[in-house]
Every structure is written in structure tokens, then in C-alpha cells.
C-alpha positions in Angstrom: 53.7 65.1 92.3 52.9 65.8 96.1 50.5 65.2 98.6 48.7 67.4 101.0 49.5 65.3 104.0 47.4 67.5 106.2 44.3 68.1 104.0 42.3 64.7 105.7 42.1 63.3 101.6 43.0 59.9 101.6 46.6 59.8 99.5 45.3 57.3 96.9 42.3 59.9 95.8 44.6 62.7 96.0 47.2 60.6 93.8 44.3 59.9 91.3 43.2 63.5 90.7 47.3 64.5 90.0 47.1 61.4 87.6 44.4 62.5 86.0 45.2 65.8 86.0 48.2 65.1 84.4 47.0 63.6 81.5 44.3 66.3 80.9 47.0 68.7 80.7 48.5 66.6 78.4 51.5 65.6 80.4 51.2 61.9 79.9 49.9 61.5 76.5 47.8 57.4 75.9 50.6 55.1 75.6 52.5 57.2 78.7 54.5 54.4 80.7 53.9 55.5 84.6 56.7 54.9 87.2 55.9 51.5 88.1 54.1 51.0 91.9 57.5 50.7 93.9 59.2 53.5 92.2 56.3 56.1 92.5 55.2 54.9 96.5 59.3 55.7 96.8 59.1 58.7 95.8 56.3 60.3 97.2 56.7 58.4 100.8 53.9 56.6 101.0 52.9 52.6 100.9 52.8 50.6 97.9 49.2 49.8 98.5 48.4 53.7 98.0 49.8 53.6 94.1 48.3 50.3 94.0 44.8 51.3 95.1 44.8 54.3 92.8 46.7 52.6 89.6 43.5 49.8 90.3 40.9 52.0 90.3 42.7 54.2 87.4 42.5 50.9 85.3 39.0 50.0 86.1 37.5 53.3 85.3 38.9 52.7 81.8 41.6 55.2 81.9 44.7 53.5 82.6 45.9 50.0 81.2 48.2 46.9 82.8 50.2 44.5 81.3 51.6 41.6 82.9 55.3 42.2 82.9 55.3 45.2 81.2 54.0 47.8 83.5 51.2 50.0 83.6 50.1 52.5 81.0 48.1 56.2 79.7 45.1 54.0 78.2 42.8 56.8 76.2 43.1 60.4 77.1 40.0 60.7 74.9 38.4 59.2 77.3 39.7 61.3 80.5 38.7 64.2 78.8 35.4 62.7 78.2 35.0 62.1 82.0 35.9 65.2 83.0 33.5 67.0 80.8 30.5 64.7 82.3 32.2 65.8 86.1 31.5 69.8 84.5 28.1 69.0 83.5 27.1 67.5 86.9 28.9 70.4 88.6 26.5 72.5 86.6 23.8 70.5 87.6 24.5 70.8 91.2 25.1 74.6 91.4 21.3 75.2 89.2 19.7 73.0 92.4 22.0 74.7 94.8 20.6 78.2 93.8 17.0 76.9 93.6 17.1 75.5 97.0 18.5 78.8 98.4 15.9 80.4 96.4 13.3 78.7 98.3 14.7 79.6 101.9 17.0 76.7 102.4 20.7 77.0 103.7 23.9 75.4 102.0 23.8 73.1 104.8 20.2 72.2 104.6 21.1 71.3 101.0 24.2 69.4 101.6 22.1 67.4 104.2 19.8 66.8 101.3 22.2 65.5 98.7 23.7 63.4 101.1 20.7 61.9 102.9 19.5 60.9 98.9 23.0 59.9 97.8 23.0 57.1 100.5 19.3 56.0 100.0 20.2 55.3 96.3 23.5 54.0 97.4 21.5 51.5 99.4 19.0 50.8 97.0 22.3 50.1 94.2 23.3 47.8 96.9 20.8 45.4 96.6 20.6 44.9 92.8 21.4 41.9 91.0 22.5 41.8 87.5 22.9 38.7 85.3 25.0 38.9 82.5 24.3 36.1 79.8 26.8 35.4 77.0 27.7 32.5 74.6 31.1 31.6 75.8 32.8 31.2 79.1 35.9 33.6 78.4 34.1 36.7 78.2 31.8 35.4 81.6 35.1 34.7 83.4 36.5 38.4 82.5 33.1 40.7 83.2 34.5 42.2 86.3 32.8 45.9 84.9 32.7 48.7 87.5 28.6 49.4 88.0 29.1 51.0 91.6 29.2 49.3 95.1 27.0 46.6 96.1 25.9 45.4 92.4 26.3 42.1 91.8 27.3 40.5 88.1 26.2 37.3 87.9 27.2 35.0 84.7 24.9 32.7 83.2 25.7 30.9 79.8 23.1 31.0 76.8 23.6 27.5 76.1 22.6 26.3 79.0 19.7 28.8 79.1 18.5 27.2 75.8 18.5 23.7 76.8 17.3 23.9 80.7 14.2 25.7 82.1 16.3 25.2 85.4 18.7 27.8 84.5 15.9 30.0 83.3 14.2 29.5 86.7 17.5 30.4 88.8 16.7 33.9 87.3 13.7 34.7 89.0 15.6 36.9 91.1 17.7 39.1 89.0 16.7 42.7 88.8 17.4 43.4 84.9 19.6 40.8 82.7 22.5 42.2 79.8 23.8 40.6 77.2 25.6 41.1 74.2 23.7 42.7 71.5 23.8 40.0 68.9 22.3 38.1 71.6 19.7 40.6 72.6 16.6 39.4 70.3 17.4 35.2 71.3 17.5 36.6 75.0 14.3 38.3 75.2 12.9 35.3 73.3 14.3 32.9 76.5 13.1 34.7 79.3 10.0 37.1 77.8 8.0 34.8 80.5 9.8 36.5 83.5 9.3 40.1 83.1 12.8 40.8 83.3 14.1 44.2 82.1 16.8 42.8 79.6 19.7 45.5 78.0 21.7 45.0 74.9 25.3 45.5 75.2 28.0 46.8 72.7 31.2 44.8 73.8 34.2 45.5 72.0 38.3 44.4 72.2 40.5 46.5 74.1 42.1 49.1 72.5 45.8 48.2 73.5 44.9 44.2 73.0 44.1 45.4 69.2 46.9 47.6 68.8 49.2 45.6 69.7 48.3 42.6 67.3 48.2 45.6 64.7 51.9 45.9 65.7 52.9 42.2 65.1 55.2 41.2 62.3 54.4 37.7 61.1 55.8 35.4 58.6 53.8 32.5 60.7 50.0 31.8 61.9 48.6 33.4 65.1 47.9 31.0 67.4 44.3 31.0 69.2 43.8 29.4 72.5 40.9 29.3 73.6 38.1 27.2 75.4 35.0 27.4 73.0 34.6 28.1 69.4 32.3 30.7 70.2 35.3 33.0 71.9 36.9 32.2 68.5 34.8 33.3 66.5 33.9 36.8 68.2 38.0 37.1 67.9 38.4 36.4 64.7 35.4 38.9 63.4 36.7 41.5 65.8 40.1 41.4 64.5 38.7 41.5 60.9 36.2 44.5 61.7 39.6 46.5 62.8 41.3 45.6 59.6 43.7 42.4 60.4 43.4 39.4 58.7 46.1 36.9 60.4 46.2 33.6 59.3 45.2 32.1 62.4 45.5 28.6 63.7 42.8 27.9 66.0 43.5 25.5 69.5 40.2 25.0 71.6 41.3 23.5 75.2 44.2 21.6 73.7 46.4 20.0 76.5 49.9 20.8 76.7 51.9 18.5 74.5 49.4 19.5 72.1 50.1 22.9 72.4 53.7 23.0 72.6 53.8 21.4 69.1 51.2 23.6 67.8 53.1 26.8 69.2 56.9 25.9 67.5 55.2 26.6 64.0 53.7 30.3 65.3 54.5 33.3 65.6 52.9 34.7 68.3 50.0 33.9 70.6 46.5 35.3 71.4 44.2 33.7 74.4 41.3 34.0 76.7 43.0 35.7 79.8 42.2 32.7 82.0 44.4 30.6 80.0 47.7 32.4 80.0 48.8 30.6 83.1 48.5 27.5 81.2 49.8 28.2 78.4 52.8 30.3 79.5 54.4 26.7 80.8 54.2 25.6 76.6 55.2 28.9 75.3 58.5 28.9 73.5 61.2 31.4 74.5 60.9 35.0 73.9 57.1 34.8 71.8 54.9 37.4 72.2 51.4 36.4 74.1 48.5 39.1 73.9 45.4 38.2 76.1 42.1 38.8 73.8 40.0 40.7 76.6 36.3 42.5 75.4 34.7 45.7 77.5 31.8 47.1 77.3 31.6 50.6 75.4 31.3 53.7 77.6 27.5 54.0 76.0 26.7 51.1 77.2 27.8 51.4 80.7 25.9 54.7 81.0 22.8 53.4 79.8 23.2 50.5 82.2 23.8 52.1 85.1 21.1 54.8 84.2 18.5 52.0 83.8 19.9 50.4 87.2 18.9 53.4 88.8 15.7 53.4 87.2 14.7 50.0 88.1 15.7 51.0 92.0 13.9 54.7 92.3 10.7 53.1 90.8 10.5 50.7 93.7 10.7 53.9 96.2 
């Protein structure tokens, strides 16, 4: 790879593109290994942070993968190839308005000016929207960190507590449109149908690397499950089922660390909610394999959010 240091494109979006580009062309195939952040910066002369930035955004578009320790990975070239055939359509798109405005006695610059000028507005109005996210466990709250464009807030709010306090329902009076996760989506319309709250059914799923590499695991032992709620563990366990495995699992919900450590000598390997690893690291036996359980949104779903997002926004025009 090189970078056109005199073309005024930041490095870390020109080091994105020959990523992706890469991939499309079938160079790095999904389960590729990059050159890890030090080696590649090295290499092309420029600072860590660069790679960084562009591995970061890589992974939050969906189309590369990290794993603590053991570098960064080709997620789903499926997906890449799904992207870049949206990018052609709105190309298309573009070049039809192009030609009309022309048609109508407009310059290219009048119509860059226009694309522009509208591109910030609905950036601005993006800016401003709040989103509330409601689920039935605090893991998956803890990791919704989903990429809906700059200035949208995701705010968490727990179903429990939505059930049992009008408080909480009242602390939503000034969320643009709620989500939640479809097998939630009838209770939650139930909850707040007095608010007048657009409110969005989500399809969350596992990771495709988190399954795959469970699906990889050779046990003679249980698969340990730690976890704070029994909610997390059930979503787990059906989500593992629905791909096919059926571990014998041996489910700990917020045990404390003696408690663990005992619980761990007679495993074979270890799944948790993501904001447990550090803890459980300290009780995990030498050389055991630990596989944080993390759930995404589908690309469908995203789409249709951030569609409706702009919706809500241009209405209010």
C-alpha cells in the first residue's frame, strides 16, 4: 500500500479505501489477519494513530473485527461488497440529479453548492436527535455503542425498571424515537403508547467471529457463563442453540471471585458479557480460552433506523 502524500486526503481515509479495496478484490479474504497497528504505521511512514483511526472506523462499520490479544481481522467480505454496491447505487442516484439540474440551467457548481448546503442542514438536524435504546439486561445496554452518524445520542434504559416506575417512563419525554429488541417490541409499545414516541423493533444478533469461534471449541467440560443477569443468559444460550451448539453450560451470574475460580477449574473454556472480562481474567486458569458474547444489530436494521431518523428530522423542517 501507499499514500498520496500530496493529494490533501487525510492518510487514515486514504488507508481505508486501499483496505477496502483490498478486500473487494479479494486480497484479504474474511478471516485475513492485518499487519497489526505498529507494523503497518512502520511501514507506510506514518503515526500509529493513522492505522488506529482507520482500523477503528474499519471495525465499527462492521467490516473489520478485533480481538484482545490476538490482533485485528477481514470480518465479512460479504458485507464490503454489500457496501460498495449501496456506494454504486447512490453514485447513480447523484449523477440522475446531476443531469436534471443541468437540465434545468444550473451549473456543476450550483449543484455542488446544493448537495452541500442540504447535507449540512440534515447533518445538523441528525445532531440533535436522541435515541433511547431499551433492553432487558444490562450487558447488551453496556455494549450498544452502534455507528448512527455524528451527533446521535444512544441512550440506555432498562425494561425492568420501565415496568415498575412511571419515573423512568417520564425521563423519556424527550427522546426522539425509542428501539428495542424485537421480542421486546409489542411489551414496549404497550409501556410508553401514552407518549407518542416513534418506537422501532430491532433484529440483534451474536457476532459472527464470537459464534465461530465457540463452534471451534473442543470440549470434554462445561462452558462456563459469566454473566450479570439471567436475562443475558438466556439470550446466550438460545442464540447459541439457534446456530446449532448445544454446550453443556454452567451458568455464574455476578459470582465473586473465589467463587469463580472454583467454578472455572472444572471448565473448559469461558464465555462473558464483555464488561466482565477484566474481572474475570484475574480468576481465569492458565492458558483457557475466553470468548466475550457481544450482540449487533443486523445491517437491516441499522438501515431502517437511520432511514426513519431521517424521517423523524426532515418532517420537522
Amino acid at each position: 500500500m501507499n499514500l498520496d502524500r500530496k493529494s490533501g486526503v487525510p492518510y487514515y481515509i486514504q488507508l481505508k479505501e486501499q483496505i477496502r479495496r483490498r478486500i473487494t478484490q479479494g486480497v484479504w479474504a474474511a478471516g485475513t489477519k492485518l499487519p497489526t497497528e505498529r507494523e503497518l504505521a512502520a511501514s507506510l511512514a506514518v503515526s500509529r494513530n493513522t492505522v488506529s483511526q482507520a482500523y477503528k472506523e474499519l471495525e465499527s462499520e462492521g467490516v473489520l473485527s478485533s480481538a484482545q490479544g490476538r490482533g485485528t481481522f477481514v470480518a465479512d467480505t460479504l458485507l464490503i461488497m454489500q457496501q460498495e454496491g449501496r456506494k454504486e447505487k447512490v453514485l447513480r442516484i447523484i449523477d440522475v440529479a446531476m443531469e436534471e439540474a443541468v437540465g434545468m440551467g444550473f451549473t456543476i457548481d450550483d449543484f455542488v453548492s446544493f448537495v452541500h448546503v442540504r447535507g449540512m442542514e440534515k447533518k445538523d438536524l441528525l445532531s440533535r436527535i436522541k435515541v433511547a435504546f431499551v433492553e432487558c439486561n444490562p450487558e447488551q445496554l453496556a455494549e450498544a455503542r452502534w455507528n448512527l452518524g455524528p451527533g446521535v445520542s444512544l441512550l440506555p434504559f432498562l425494561l425492568p425498571e420501565l415496568r415498575e416506575s412511571p419515573l423512568a417512563q417520564k425521563r423519556l419525554a424527550g427522546i426522539d424515537m425509542v428501539v428495542t429488541g424485537v421480542p421486546h417490541l409489542s411489551e414496549v409499545k404497550a409501556l410508553l403508547g401514552d407518549l407518542d414516541l416513534p418506537i422501532i423493533g430491532m433484529s440483534l444478533q451474536p457476532k459472527l467471529e464470537t459464534i465461530v469461534r465457540i463452534a471451534k471449541l473442543t470440549l470434554g467440560r462445561d462452558l462456563a457463563l459469566v454473566c450479570e443477569s439471567n436475562q443475558f443468559a438466556e439470550k446466550v444460550k438460545s442464540a447459541l442453540n439457534q446456530a446449532g451448539l448445544y454446550p453443556a453450560v454452567k451458568t455464574l451470574i455476578q459470582p465473586n471471585e473465589m467463587k469463580l475460580r472454583e467454578a472455572l477449574r472444572d471448565c473448559g473454556a469461558v464465555i462473558l458479557a464483555p464488561k466482565l472480562r477484566l474481572g474475570v481474567e484475574k480468576a481465569l486458569p492458565e492458558n483457557m480460552e475466553c470468548i466475550e458474547f457481544r450482540f449487533e444489530p443486523d445491517a437491516g436494521s441499522l438501515n431502517l433506523l437511520r432511514g426513519a431518523l431521517l424521517e423523524i428530522k426532515g418532517g420537522k423542517l
